[in-house]
N, C-alpha and C positions, 0 to 999 in steps of 0.2 A: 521248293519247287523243283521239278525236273520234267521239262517239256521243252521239244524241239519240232521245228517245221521246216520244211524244204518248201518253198515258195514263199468225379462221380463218388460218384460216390458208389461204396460196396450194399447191394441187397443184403440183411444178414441171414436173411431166411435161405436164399442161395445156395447150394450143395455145395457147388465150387465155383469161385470167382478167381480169375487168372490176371494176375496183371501186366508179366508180359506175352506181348504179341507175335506169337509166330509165325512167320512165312516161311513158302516155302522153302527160300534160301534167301537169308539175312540182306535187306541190303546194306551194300559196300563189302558185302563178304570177300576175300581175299579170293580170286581166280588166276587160275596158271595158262600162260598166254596160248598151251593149249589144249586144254581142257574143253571137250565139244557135250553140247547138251543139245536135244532134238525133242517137240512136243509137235506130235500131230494132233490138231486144234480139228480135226473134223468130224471122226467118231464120238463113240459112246465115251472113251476115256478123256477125252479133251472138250467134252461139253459144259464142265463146270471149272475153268482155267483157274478160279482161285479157292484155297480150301477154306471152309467158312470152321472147322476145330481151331480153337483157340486163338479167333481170329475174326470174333464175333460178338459185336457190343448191344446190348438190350438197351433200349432209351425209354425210361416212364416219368412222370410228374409225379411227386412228392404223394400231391393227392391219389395219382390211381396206384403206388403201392401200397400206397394204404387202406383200402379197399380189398378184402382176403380173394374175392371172384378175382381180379384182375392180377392180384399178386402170382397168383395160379400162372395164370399166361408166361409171369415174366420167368417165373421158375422152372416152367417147361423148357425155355427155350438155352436157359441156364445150362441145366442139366441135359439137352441135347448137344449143346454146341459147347459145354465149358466156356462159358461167355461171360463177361464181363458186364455189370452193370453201371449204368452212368444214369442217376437223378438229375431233376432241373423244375424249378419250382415250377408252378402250375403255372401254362399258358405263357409260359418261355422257353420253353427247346433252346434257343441259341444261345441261354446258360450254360449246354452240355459242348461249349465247342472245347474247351481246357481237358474235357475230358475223352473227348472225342481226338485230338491231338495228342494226347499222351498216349493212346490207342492206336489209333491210325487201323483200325480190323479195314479186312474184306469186304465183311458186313455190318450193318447195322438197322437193328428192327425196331420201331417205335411204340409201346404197346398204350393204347388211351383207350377211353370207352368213347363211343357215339360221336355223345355233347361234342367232345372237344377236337370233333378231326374237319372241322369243316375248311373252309377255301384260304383264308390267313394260317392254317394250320400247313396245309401242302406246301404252299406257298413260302413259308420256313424254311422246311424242311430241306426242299429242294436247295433254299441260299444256304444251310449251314454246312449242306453237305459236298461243298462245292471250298469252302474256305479252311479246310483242313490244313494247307498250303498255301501258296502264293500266283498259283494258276487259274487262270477263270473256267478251271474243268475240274469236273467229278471227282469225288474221293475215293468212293465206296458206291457198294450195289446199297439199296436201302429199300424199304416196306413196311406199311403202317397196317399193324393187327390189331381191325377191330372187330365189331358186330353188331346186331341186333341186341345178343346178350354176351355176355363172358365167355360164354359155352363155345361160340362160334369161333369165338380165339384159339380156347383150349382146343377143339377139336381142329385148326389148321395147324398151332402149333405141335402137338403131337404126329404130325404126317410126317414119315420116314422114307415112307417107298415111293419111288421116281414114276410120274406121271408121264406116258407114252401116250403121242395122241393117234388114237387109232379111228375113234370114231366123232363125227361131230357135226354141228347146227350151226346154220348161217341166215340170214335175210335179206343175202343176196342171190338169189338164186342158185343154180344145183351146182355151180362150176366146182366149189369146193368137193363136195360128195366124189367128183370122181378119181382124189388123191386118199379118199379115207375108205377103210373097210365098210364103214357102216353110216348113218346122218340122216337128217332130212331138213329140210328148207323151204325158207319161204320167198317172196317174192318182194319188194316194197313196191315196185311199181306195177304191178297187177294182185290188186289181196286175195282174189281166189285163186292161185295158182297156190302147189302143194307139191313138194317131192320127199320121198320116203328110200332110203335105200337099206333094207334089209340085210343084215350081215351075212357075207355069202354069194349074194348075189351080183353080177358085170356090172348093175348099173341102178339108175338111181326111176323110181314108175312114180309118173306125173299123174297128179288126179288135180279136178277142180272140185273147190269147196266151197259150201254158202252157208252165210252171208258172205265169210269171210275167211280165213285163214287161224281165226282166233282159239276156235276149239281144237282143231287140228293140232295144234300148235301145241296145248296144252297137253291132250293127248300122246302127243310122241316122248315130250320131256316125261309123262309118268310110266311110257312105258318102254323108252329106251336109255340109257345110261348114255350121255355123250361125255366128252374129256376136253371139249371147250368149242364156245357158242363167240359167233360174230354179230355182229347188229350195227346198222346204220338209220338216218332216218331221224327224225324229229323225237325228242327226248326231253324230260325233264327230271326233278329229282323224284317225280312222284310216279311218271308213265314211262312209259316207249313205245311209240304209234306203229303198228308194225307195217303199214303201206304209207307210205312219203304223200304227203299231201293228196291223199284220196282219203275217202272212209274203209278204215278196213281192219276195227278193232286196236286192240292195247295189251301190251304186259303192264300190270300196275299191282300195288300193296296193300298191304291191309297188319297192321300188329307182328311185321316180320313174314307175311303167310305173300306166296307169290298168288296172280290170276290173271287171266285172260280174260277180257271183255269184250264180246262182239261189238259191233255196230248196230244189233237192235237192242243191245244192254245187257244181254245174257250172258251169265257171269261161269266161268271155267276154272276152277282152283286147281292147282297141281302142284309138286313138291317134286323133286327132282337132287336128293340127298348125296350121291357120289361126288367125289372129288372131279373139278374141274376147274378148268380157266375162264374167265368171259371176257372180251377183247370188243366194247362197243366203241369200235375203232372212228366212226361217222358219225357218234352223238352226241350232241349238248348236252351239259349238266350231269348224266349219269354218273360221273364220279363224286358229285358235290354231296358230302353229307352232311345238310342242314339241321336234320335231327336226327333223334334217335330211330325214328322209326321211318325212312328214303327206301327208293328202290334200290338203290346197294346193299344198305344195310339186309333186306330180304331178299336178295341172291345171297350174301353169304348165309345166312338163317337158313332158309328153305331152298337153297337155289344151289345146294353145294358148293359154289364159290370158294377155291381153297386163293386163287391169286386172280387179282381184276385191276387190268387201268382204266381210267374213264377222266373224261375231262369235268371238270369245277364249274366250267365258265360256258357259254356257248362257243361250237367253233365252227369256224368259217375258213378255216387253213387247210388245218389237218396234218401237219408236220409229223408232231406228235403221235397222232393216234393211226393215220394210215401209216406209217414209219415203223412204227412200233411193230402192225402187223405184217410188213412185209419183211422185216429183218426174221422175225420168230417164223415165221413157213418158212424158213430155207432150209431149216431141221439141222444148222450149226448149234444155234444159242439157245437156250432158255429164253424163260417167256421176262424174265430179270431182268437179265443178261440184254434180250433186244430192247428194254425198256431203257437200263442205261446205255447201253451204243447208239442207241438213236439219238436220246438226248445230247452225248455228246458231238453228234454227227450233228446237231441242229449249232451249238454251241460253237463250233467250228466254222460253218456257215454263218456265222455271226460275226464270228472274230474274222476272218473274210471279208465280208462285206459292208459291214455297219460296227465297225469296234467300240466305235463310242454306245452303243446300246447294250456292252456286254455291264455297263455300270448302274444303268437305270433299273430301281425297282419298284414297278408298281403295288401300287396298296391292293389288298381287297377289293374295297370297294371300287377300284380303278374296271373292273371287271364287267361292272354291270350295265356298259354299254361299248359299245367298238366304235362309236364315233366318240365319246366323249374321254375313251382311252386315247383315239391317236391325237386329240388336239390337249390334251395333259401333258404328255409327254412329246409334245412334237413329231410323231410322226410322220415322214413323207412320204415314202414307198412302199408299194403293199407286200416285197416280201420283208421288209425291214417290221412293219406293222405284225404279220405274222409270228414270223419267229419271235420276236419278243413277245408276242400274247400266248404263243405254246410252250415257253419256256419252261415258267414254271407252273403252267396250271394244272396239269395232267397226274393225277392220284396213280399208287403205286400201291394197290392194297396186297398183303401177305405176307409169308416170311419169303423172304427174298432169297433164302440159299437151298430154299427146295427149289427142286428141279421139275418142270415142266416142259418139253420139244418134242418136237415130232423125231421123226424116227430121225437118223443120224444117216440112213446112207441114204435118205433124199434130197441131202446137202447138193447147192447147187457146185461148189467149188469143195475140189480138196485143199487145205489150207497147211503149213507146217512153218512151225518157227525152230530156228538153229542156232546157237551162239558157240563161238569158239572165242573163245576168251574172252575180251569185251567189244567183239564184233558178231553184229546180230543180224538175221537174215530170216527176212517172212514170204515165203512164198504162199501164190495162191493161183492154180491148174483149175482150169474150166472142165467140168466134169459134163454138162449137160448144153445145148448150146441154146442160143434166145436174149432178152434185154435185162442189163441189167440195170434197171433203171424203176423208180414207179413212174407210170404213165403219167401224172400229173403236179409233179412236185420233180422229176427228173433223177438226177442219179443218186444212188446213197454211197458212200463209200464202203468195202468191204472192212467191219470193223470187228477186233480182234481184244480181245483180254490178255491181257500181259500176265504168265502164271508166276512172275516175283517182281516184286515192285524194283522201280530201275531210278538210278539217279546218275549225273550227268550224262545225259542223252548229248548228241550231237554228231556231224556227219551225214544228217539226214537225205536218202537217196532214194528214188521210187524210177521204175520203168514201166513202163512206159512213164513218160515226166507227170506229173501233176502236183497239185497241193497237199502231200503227205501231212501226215502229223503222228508224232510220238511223245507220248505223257508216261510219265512213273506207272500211269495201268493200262494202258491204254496205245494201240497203233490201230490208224487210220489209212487206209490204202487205194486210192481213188481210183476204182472202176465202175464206168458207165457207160454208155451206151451199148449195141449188141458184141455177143462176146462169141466166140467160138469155140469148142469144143476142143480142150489142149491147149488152149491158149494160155499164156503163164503171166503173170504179174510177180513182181519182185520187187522189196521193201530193205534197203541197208540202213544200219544206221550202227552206232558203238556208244556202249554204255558199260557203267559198272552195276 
């Protein structure tokens, strides 16, 4: 463990399997008192803080290497990353923590088919990858490659070239459109409303549509390429209503094949094959894949789908999933990257306020009701209820050391870490001025990747004062409420 606060087995098919693990700089590595290192964490070069070469574990069951389609995946990802592989018998992942701790990577990707990634599968995943050590936080960024078929894998695992979000689809109305070159959107709470913004053009022309928005919708995904789609709104593993408690059509599936269904039943098929994110930040179940054949499973099939979180469980919080999407628009992090900072931002908020809830783990089945979770576990408080129900339900589909963000200079803060010897200093300048807060869930802390793992932390110091935190990957640096433009935040602490 090193965290502080101020307040397998070998694939033999494999090309190359590495066994040890490189960072950037070893830790406990010998530093000279002074010796200064500087990473500015805001651009294009400090977007991905940890390097995932040799530094990257493949996690599959006995059964799916044995399977030549799925072998394929594990060997791509092999032979991209010089990764290491770690086995664990079928339908136990938490056999691979010996091996996962001999490792200790950046990353780690789980490759399974379908069948086997349902809601006890996430639900793992999330606790094994938290117990690497002896802190109740994160180890590693992590993401589960599956699909409709094999194929779906092979083709995310082979993506090389970094995903810029330039253009893109929302169903929340047009606000997004006027940060992206190109998009259109829909509305939930009026279904004929329609906006289209044409690449090129100032701004986003509103048209209305009947019955509904459903063909429209269809339409755009076939004939514009977006780089990642939002969705809120009533959802399951099989639909997505696209207007919130009115009638006003569906995305839904069929054998991996996406479509659109009005509201008089009129059915819209479209395919939409480019690389993308899909972020249904506001939906039940979308993440949960019950079988082989779910509405995730045909976004990543037909829906280009290269990386998607979505919740397993219904949500009624939203920690999780709007967290997620407001860390990734600030165009610091990857879309990974905001997935684990959030969660550890939620984690945090835990260890804060309800410490005893960072030990309870509910089952599976704990899921399939929100009252009959909080009186299982005792719960009394509704954000204690929360955060322990977003914990660990929310899916992490993709390889996780691809890169997905928006542009890098609509970062809302410049941020820079400094160490002179084993004294470490993170600042972070207000670049743009406004809240730094989500409306509804309050402040998130500005959180940062640590670019080489740190061990004894301590001396922990923030300024303005709040409840910092600094873990071996990880610094936490509490800014909320409105911020000003030049305003500077500052994080001390000393490590080796």
């Amino acid at each position: 463990m090193s965290v502080a606060c101020a307040s397998g087995r070998r694939l033999a098919a494999a090309r190359r399997v590495v066994a040890a693990v490189s960072l950037l700089l070893a830790p406990g590595a010998a530093r000279s008192e002074t010796e200064t290192a500087v990473w500015r964490l805001s651009g294009v070069s400090g977007a991905m803080a940890l390097d995932p070469m040799r530094s990257y574990a493949v996690l599959a069951s006995e059964a799916t290497v044995a399977r030549p389609e799925w072998r394929r995946v594990v060997e791509i990802l092999c032979a991209k990353y010089e990764a290491e592989v770690v086995l664990y018998p079928a339908g136990q992942p938490e056999q691979a923590l010996p091996g996962l701790r001999r490792l200790f990577p950046n990353y780690a990707c789980f490759v399974e088919p379908p069948e086997t990634c349902g809601r006890g599968f996430v639900l793992a995943i999330h606790r094994l990858t938290r117990r690497l050590d002896d802190d109740p936080y994160g180890d590693l960024l992590w993401g589960i490659l599956t699909g409709y078929t094999a194929d779906d894998a092979v083709r995310v695992a082979a993506l090389r070239e970094p995903l810029i979000i330039r253009r893109g689809a929302t169903s929340m109305g047009p606000d997004l459109l006027q940060r992206l070159d190109a998009g259109f959107a829909t509305n939930e709470n009026a279904p004929t409303d329609f906006w289209r913004k044409p690449a090129g053009s100032a701004g986003a022309a509103y048209r209305a549509v009947a019955p509904d928005a459903a063909h429209a919708l269809a339409q755009a995904f076939r004939e514009m390429p977006v780089d990642v789609f939002y969705t809120s709104g009533h959802a399951t593993e099989r639909d997505w209503q696209i207007a919130y408690n009115l009638p006003g059509g569906a995305v839904v599936h069929e054998r991996g094949a996406l479509c659109t269904v009005s509201a008089d039943t009129t059915r819209h098929p479209f395919a939409s094959p480019n690389p993308k994110v899909y972020l249904p930040v506001g939906n039940c179940l979308i993440g949960h894949i019950d079988t082989r054949d779910c509405l995730a499973t045909a976004w990543l099939h037909s829906g280009g789908v290269a990386q998607m979180i979505g919740y397993t469980a219904v949500t009624f919080y939203g920690y999780m999933g709007w967290g997620t999407g407001l860390l990734f628009e600030d165009g610091r992090l990857t879309l990974s990257e905001a997935f684990f900072l959030n969660n550890q931002s939620l984690l945090h908020q835990m260890e804060q306020r309800f410490p005893h809830a960072l030990q309870t783990q509910p089952g599976a089945e704990d899921y399939r009701s929100v009252d009959s979770f909080r009186q299982r576990h005792a719960v009394r408080a509704r954000d204690e209820l929360g955060l322990l129900w977003d914990r660990d339900a929310v899916a992490f589909y993709g390889d996780p050391a691809w890169t997905a963000r928006y542009p890098a200079e609509s970062s809302a803060a410049e941020v820079a870490l400094t160490r002179q010897g084993e004294r470490w200093t993170l600042t972070a300048t207000v670049r743009r001025a406004g809240v730094w807060e989500d409306p509804k869930w309050g402040g998130r802390p500005l959180a940062v990747l640590l670019p080489v793992r740190l061990r004894d932390i301590a001396n922990v110091a923030c300024e303005p004062a709040g409840a910092a935190l600094v873990t071996d990957r990880f610094a936490l640096l509490p800014v909320a409420g409105r911020r000003k433009t030049g305003a500077r935040y500052t994080l001390t602490f000393t490590a080796r």
